[in-house]
C-alpha atoms as an extended CHARMM CRD file, in Angstrom:
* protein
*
       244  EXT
         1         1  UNK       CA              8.3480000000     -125.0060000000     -115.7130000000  PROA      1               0.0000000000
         2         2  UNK       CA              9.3960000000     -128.1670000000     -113.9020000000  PROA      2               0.0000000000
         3         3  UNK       CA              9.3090000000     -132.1190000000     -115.4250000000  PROA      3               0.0000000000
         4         4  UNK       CA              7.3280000000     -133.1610000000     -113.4500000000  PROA      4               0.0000000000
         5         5  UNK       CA              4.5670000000     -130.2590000000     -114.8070000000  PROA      5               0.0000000000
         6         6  UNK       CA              5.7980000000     -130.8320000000     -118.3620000000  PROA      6               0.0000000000
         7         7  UNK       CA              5.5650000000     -134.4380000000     -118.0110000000  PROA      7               0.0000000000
         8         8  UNK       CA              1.6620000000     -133.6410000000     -116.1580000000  PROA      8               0.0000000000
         9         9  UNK       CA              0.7530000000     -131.7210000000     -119.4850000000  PROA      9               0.0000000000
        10        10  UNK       CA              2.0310000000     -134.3780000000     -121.9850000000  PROA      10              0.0000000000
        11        11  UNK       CA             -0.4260000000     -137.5980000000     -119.9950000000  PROA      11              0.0000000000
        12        12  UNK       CA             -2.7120000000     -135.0100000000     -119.3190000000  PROA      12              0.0000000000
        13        13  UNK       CA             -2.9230000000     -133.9070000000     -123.1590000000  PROA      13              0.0000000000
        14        14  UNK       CA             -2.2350000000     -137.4560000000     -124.6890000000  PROA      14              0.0000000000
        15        15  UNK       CA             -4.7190000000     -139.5750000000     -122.3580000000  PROA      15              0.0000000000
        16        16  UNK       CA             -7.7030000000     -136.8450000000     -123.4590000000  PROA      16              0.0000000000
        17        17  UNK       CA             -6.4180000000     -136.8310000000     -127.3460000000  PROA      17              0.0000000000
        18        18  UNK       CA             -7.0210000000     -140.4700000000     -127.3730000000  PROA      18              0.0000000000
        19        19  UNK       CA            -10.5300000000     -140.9130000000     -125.9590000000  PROA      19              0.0000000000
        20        20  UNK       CA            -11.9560000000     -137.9970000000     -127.6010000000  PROA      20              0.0000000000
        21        21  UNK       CA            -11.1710000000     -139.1520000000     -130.6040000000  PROA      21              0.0000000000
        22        22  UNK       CA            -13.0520000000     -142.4430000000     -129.5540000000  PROA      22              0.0000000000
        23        23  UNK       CA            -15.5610000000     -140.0510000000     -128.4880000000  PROA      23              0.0000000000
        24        24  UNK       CA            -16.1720000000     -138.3440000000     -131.6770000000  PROA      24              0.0000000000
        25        25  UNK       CA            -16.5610000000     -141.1950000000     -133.7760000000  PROA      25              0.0000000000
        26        26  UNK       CA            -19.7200000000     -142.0160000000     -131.5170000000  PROA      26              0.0000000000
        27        27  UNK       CA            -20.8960000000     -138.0250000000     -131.7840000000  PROA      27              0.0000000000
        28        28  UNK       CA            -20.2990000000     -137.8970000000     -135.6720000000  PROA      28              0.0000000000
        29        29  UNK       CA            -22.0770000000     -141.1390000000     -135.7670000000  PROA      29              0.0000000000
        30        30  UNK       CA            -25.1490000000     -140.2340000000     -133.9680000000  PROA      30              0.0000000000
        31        31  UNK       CA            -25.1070000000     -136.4650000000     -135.6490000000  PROA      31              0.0000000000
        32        32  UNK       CA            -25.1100000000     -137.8120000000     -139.4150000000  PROA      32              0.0000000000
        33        33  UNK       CA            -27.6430000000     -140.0230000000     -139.1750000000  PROA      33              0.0000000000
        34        34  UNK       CA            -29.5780000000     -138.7240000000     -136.6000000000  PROA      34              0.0000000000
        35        35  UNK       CA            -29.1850000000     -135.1630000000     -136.4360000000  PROA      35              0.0000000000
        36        36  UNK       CA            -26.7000000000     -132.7040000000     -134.8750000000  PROA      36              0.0000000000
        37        37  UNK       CA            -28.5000000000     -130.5560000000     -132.5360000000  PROA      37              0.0000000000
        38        38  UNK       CA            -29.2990000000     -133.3780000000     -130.1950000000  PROA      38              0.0000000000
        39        39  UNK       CA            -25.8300000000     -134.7180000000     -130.6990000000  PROA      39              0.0000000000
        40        40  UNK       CA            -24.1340000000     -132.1720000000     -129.7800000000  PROA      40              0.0000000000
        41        41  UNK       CA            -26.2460000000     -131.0460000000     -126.9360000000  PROA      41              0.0000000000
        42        42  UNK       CA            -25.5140000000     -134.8790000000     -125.8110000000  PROA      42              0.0000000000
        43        43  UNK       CA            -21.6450000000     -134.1100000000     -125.7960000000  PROA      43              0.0000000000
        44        44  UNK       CA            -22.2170000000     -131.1270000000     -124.1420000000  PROA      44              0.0000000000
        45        45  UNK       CA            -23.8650000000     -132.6540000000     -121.3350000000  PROA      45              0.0000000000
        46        46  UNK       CA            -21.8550000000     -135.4320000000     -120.8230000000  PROA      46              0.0000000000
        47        47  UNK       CA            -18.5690000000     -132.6010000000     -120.6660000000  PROA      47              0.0000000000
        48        48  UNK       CA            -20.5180000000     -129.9470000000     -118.2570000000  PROA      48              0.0000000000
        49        49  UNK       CA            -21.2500000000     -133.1810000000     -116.2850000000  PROA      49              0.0000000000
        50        50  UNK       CA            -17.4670000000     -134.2650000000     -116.3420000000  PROA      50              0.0000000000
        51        51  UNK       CA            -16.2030000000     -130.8900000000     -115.1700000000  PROA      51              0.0000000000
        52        52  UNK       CA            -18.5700000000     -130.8100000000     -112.1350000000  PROA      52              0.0000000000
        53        53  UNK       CA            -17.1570000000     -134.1470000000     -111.1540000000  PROA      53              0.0000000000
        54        54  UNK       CA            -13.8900000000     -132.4890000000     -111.8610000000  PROA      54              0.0000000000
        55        55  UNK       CA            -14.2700000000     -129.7690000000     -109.5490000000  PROA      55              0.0000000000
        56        56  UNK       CA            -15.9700000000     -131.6320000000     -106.8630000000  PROA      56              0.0000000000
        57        57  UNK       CA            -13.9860000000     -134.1940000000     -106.1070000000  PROA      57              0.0000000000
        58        58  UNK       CA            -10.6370000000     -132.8730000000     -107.0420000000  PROA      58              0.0000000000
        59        59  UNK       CA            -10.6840000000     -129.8990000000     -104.8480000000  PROA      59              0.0000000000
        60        60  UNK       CA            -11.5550000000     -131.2920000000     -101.5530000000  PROA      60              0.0000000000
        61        61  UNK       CA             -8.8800000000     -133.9480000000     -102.3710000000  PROA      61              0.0000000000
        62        62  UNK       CA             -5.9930000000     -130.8130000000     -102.2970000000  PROA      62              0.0000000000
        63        63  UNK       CA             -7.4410000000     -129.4250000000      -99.5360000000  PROA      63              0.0000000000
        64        64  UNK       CA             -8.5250000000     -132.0600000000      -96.9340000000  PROA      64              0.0000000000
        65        65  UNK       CA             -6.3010000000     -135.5150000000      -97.7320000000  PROA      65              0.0000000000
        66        66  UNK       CA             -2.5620000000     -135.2500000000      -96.6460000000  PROA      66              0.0000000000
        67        67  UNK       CA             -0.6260000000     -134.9550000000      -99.7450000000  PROA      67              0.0000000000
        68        68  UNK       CA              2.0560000000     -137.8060000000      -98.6320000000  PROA      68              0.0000000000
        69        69  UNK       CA             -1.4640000000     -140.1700000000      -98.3870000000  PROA      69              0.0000000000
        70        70  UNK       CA             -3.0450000000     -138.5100000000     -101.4980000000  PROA      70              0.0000000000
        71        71  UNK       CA              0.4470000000     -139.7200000000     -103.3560000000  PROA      71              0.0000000000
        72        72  UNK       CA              0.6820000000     -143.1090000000     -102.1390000000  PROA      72              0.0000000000
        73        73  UNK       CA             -3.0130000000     -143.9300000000     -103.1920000000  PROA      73              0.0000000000
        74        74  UNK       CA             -2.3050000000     -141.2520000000     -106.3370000000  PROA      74              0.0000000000
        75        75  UNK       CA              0.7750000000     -143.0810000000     -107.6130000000  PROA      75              0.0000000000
        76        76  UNK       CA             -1.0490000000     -146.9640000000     -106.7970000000  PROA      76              0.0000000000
        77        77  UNK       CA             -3.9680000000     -145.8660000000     -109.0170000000  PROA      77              0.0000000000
        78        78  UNK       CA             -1.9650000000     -144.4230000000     -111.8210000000  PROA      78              0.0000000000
        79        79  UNK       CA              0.0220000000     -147.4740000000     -111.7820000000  PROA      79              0.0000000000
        80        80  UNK       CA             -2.7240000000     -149.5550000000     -112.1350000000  PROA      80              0.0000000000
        81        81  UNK       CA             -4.0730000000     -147.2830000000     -114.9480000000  PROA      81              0.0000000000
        82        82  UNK       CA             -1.0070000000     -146.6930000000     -116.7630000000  PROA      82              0.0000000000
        83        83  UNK       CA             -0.3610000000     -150.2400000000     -117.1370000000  PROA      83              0.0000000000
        84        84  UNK       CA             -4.0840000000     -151.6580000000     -118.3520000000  PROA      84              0.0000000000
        85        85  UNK       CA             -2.8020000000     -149.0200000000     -121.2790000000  PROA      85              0.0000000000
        86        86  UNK       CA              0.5640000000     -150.7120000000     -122.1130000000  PROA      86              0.0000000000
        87        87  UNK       CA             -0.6970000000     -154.0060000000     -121.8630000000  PROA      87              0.0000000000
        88        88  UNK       CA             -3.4800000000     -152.8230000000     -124.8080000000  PROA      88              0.0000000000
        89        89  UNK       CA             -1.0380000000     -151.4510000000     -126.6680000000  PROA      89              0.0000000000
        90        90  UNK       CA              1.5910000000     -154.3400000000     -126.1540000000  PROA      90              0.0000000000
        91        91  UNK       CA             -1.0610000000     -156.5410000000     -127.2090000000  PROA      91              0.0000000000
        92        92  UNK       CA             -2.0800000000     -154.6440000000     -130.3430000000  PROA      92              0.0000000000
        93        93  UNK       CA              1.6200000000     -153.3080000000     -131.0820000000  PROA      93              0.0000000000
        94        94  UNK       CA              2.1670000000     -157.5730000000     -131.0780000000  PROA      94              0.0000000000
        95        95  UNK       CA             -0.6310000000     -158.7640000000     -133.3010000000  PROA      95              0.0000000000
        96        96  UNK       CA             -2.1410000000     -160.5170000000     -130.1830000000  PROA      96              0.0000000000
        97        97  UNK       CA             -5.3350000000     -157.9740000000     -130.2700000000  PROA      97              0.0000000000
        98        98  UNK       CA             -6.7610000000     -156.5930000000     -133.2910000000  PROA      98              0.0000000000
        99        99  UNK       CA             -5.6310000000     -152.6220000000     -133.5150000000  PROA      99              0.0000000000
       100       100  UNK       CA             -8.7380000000     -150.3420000000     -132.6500000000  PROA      100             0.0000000000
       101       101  UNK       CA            -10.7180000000     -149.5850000000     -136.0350000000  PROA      101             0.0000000000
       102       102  UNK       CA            -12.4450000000     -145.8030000000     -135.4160000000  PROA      102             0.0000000000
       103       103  UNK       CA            -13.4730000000     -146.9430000000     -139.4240000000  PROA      103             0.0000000000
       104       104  UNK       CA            -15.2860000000     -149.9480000000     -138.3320000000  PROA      104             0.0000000000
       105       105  UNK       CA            -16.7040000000     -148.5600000000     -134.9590000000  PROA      105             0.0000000000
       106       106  UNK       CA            -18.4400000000     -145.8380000000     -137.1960000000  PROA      106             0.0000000000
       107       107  UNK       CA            -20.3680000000     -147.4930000000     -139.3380000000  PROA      107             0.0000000000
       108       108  UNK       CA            -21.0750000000     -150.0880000000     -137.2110000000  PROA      108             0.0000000000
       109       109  UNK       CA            -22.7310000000     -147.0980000000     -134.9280000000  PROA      109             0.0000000000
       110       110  UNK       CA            -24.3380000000     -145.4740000000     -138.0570000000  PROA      110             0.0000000000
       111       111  UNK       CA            -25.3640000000     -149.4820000000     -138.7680000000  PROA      111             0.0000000000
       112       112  UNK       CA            -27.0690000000     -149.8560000000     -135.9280000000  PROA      112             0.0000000000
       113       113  UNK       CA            -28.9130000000     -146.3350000000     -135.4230000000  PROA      113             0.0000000000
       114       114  UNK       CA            -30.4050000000     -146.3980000000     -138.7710000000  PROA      114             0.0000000000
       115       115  UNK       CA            -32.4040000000     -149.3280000000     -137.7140000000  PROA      115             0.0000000000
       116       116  UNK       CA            -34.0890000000     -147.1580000000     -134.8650000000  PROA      116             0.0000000000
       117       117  UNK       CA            -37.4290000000     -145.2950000000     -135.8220000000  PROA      117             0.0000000000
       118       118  UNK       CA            -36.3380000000     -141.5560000000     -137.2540000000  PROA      118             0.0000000000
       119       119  UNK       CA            -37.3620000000     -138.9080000000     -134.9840000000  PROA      119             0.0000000000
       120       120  UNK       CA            -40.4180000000     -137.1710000000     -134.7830000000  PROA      120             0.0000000000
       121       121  UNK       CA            -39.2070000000     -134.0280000000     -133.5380000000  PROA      121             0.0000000000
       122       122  UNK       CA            -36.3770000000     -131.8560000000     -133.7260000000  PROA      122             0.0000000000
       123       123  UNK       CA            -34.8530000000     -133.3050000000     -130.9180000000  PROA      123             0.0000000000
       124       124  UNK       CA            -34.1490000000     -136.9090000000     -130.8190000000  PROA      124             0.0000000000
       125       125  UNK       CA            -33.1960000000     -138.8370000000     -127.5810000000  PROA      125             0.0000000000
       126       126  UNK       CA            -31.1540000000     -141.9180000000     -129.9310000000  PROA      126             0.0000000000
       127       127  UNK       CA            -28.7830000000     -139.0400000000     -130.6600000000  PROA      127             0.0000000000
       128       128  UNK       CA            -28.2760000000     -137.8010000000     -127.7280000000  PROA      128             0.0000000000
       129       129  UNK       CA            -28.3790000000     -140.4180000000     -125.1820000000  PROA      129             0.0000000000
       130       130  UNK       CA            -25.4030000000     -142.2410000000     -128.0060000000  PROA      130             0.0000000000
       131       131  UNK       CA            -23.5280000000     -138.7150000000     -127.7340000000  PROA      131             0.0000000000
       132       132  UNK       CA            -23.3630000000     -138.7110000000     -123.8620000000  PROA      132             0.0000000000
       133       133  UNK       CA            -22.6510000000     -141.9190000000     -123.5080000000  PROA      133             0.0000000000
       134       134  UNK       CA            -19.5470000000     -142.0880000000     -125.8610000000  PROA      134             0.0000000000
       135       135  UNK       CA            -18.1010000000     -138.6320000000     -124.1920000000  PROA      135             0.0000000000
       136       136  UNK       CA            -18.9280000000     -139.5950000000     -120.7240000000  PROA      136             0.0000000000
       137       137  UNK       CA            -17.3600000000     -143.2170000000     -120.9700000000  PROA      137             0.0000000000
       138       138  UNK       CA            -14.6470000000     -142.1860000000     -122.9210000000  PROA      138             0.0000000000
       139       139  UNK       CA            -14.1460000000     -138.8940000000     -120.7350000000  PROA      139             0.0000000000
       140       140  UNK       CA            -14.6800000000     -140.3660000000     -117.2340000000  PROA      140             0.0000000000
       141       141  UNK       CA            -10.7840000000     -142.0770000000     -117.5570000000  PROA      141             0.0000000000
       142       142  UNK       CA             -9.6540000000     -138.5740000000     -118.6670000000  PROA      142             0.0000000000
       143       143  UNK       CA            -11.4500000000     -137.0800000000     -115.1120000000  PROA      143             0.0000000000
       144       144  UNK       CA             -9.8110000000     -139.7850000000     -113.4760000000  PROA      144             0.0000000000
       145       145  UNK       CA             -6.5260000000     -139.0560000000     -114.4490000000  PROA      145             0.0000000000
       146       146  UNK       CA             -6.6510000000     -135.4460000000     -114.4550000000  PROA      146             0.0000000000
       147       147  UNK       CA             -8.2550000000     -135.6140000000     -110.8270000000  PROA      147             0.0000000000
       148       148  UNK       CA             -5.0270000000     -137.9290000000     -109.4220000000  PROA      148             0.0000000000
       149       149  UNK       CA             -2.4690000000     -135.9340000000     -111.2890000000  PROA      149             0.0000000000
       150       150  UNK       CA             -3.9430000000     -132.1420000000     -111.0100000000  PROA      150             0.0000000000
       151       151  UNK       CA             -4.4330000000     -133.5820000000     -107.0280000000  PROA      151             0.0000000000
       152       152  UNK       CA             -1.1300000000     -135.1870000000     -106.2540000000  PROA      152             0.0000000000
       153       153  UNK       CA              0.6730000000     -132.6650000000     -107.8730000000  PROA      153             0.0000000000
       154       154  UNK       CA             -1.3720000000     -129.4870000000     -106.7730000000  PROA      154             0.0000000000
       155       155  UNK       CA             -1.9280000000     -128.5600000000     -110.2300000000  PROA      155             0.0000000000
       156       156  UNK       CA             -5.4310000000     -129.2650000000     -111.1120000000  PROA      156             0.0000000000
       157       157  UNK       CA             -5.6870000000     -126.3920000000     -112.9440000000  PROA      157             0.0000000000
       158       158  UNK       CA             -3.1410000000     -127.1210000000     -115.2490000000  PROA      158             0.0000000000
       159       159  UNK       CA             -4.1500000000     -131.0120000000     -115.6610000000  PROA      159             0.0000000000
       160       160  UNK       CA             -8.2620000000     -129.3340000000     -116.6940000000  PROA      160             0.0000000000
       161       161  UNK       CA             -6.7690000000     -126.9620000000     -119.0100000000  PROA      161             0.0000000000
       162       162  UNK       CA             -4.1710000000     -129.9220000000     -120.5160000000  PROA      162             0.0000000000
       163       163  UNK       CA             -7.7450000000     -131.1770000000     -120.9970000000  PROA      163             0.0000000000
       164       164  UNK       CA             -9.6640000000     -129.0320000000     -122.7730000000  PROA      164             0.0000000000
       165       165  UNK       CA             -7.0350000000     -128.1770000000     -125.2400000000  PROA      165             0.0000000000
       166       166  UNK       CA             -7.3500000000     -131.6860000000     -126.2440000000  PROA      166             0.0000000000
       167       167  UNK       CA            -10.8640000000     -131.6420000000     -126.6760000000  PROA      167             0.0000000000
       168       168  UNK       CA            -10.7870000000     -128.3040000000     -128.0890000000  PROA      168             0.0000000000
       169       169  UNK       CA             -8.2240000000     -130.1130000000     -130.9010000000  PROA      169             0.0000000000
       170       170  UNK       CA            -10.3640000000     -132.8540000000     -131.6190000000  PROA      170             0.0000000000
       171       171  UNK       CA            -13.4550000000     -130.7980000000     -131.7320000000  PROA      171             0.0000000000
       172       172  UNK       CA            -11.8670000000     -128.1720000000     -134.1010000000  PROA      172             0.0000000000
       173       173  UNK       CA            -10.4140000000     -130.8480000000     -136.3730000000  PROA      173             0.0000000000
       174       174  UNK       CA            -13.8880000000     -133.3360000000     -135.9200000000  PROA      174             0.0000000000
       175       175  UNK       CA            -15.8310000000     -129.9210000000     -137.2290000000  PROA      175             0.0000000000
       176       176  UNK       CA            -13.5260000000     -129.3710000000     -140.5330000000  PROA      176             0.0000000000
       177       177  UNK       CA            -13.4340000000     -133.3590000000     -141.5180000000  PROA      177             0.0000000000
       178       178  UNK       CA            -16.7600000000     -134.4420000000     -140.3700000000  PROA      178             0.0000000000
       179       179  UNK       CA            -15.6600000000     -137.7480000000     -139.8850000000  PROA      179             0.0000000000
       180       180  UNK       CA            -14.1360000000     -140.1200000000     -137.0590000000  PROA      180             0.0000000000
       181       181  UNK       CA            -10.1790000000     -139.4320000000     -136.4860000000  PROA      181             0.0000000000
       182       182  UNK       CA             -9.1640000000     -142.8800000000     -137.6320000000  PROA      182             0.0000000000
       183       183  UNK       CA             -5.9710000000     -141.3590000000     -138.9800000000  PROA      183             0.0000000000
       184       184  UNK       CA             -4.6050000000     -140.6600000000     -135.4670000000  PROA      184             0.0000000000
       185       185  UNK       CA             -1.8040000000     -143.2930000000     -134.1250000000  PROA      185             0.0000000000
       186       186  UNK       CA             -4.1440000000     -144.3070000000     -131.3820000000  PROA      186             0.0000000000
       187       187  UNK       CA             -1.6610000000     -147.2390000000     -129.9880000000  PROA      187             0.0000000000
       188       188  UNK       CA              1.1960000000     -145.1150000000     -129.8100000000  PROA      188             0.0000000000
       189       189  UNK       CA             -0.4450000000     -142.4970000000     -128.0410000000  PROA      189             0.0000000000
       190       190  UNK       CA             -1.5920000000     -145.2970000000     -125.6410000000  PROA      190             0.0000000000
       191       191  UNK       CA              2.1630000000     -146.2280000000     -125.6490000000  PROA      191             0.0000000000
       192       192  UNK       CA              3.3090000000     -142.6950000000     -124.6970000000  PROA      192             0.0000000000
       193       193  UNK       CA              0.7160000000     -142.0620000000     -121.8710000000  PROA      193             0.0000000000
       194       194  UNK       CA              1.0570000000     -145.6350000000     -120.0850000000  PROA      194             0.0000000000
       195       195  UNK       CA              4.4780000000     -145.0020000000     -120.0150000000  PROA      195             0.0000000000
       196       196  UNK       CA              3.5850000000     -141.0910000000     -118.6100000000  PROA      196             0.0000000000
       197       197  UNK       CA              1.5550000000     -142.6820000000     -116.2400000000  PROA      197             0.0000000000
       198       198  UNK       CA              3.7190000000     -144.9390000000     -114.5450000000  PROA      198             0.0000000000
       199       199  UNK       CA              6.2910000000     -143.3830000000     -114.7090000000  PROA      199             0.0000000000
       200       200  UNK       CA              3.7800000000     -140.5140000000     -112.7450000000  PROA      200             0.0000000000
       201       201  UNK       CA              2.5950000000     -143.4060000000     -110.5410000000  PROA      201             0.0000000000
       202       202  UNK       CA              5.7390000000     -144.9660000000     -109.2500000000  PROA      202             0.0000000000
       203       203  UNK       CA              7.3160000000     -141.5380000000     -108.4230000000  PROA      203             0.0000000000
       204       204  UNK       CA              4.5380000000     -140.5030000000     -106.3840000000  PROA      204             0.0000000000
       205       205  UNK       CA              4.2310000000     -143.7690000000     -104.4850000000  PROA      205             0.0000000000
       206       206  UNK       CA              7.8740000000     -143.4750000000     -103.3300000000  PROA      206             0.0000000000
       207       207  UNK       CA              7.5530000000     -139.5120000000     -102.6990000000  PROA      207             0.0000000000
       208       208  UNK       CA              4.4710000000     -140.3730000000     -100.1670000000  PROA      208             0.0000000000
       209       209  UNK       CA              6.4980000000     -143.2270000000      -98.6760000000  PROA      209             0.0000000000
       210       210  UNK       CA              9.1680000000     -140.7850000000      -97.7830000000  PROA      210             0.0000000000
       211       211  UNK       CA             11.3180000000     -141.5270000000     -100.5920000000  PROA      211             0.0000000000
       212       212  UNK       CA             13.9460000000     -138.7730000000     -101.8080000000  PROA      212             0.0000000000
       213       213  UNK       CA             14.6550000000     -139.1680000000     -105.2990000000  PROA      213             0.0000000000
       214       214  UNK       CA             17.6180000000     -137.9400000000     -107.1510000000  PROA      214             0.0000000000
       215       215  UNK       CA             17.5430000000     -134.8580000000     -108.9270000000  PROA      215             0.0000000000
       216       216  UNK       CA             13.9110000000     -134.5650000000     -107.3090000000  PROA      216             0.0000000000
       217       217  UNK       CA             11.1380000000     -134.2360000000     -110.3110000000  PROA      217             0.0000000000
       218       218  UNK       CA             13.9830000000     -135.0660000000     -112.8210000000  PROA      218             0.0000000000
       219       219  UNK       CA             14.4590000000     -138.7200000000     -111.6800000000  PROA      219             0.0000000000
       220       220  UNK       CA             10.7290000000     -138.9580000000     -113.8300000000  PROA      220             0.0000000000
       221       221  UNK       CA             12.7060000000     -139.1680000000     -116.7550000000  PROA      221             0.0000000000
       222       222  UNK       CA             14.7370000000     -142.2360000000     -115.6210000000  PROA      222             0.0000000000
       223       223  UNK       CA             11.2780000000     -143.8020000000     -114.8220000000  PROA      223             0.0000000000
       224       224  UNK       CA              9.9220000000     -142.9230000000     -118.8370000000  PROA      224             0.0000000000
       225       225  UNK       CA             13.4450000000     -144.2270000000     -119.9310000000  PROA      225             0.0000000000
       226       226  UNK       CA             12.6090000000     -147.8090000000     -117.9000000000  PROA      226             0.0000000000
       227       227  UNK       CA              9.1960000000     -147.8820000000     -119.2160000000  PROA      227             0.0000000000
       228       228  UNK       CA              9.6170000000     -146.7450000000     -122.2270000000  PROA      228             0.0000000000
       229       229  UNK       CA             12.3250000000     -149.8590000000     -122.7870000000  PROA      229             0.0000000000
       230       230  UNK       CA             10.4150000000     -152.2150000000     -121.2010000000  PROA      230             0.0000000000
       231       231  UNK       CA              7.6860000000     -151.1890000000     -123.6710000000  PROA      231             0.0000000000
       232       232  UNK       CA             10.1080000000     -151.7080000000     -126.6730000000  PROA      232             0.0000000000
       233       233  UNK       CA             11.2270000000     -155.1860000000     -125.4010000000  PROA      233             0.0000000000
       234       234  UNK       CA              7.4650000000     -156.6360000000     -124.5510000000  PROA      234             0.0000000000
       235       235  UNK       CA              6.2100000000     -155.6530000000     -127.9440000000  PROA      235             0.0000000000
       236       236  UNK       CA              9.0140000000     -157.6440000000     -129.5310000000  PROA      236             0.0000000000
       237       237  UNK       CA              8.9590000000     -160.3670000000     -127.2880000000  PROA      237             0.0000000000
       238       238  UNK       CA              4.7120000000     -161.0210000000     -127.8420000000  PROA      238             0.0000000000
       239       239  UNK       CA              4.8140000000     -160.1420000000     -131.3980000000  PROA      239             0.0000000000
       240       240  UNK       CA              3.0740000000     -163.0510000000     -133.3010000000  PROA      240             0.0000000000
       241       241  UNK       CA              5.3870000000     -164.2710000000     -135.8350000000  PROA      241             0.0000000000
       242       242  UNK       CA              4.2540000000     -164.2520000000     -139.6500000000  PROA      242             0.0000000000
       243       243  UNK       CA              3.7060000000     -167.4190000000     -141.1130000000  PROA      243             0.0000000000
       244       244  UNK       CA              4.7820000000     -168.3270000000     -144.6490000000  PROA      244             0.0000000000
């Protein structure tokens, strides 16, 4: 297997670990208070939905976008989305933004739904229009990505499946704890996959601009040494000092 697929697997996996967890706070939410069946048939949707988006706009981009062009706009766009991650995690890693609570997200969510009128049927729309939404937002990002990777790289199939084994995870462990994955070192994931993805980015950019880089897909790893330093250094350098 090369780096650069091994590298693909790791942002692919980490990127999806982290929103579905986000994701399944909002589908626990919505299940325990308002019922599971139209939860779950929410997430459902929202994923089917995701896949056909998936498929439909990541296969004509292997097959009918030159692949030096596809990596140029690839690479800019993973940039761009790699670091909006680091700077959140910089930010939280530094005490400049308050570290994402899954605890306080869920009961605000389980707050705020018991105040709408229980349903009268077995199906109830609160449930699952709360469901969709949280796996749709949180998974469009995680189409994004695996779109411009799986694309750039020819590998779409291996970016889906890098996927779905995340979601399969986090819907394995959701089912056995019942309960938001607040547990889960959300800002280092975010860490790890914003330095994936730029690292990602910038070696696709120069590959389309007719760059040759040494060692070919190995010269990734210089890239996730850089960023992975530069990470180190800006969460020391914005870290809020403690007062007395």
């Amino acid at each position: 297997m090369r780096t650069s697929d091994v590298v693909l697997i790791l942002a692919v996996f980490g990127a999806s670990l982290v929103e579905m967890v986000e994701a399944l706070t909002l589908v626990v939410a919505a299940g325990a208070t308002r019922g599971w069946r139209s939860a779950l048939e929410g997430a459902a949707s929202a994923a089917l939905v995701l896949a056909v988006l998936i498929v439909a706009v990541g296969i004509p981009l292997i097959h009918y976008v030159p692949i030096d062009a596809l990596r140029v706009a690839v690479g800019g766009l993973l940039l761009v989305l790699g670091m909006g991650w680091l700077r959140k995690a910089w930010l939280r890693s530094s005490g400049l933004k308050a570290m994402h609570d899954e605890d306080l997200i869920y009961e605000e969510t389980v707050s705020s739904l018991r105040l709408e009128a229980p349903p009268k049927t077995s199906r109830d729309a609160v449930a699952f229009a709360i469901a969709f939404k949280g796996v749709f937002l949180e998974g469009t990002e995680v189409a994004l990505i695996v779109v411009s990777l799986g694309a750039s790289s020819h590998r779409l199939g291996l970016a889906a499946v890098s996927a779905a084994a995340a979601v399969v995870l986090v819907s394995l462990v959701g089912a056995f704890v019942a309960r938001q994955l607040s547990s889960v070192p959300e800002n280092a994931l975010k860490s790890v996959v914003g330095v994936m993805l730029c690292s990602f980015g910038l070696f696709w950019v120069g590959e389309g601009a007719g760059l040759h880089w040494p060692g070919s897909d190995l010269f990734i790893l210089v890239f996730v040494g850089v960023f992975s330093i530069a990470t180190l250094i800006a969460g020391k350098a914005l870290r809020v000092p403690v007062s007395a």
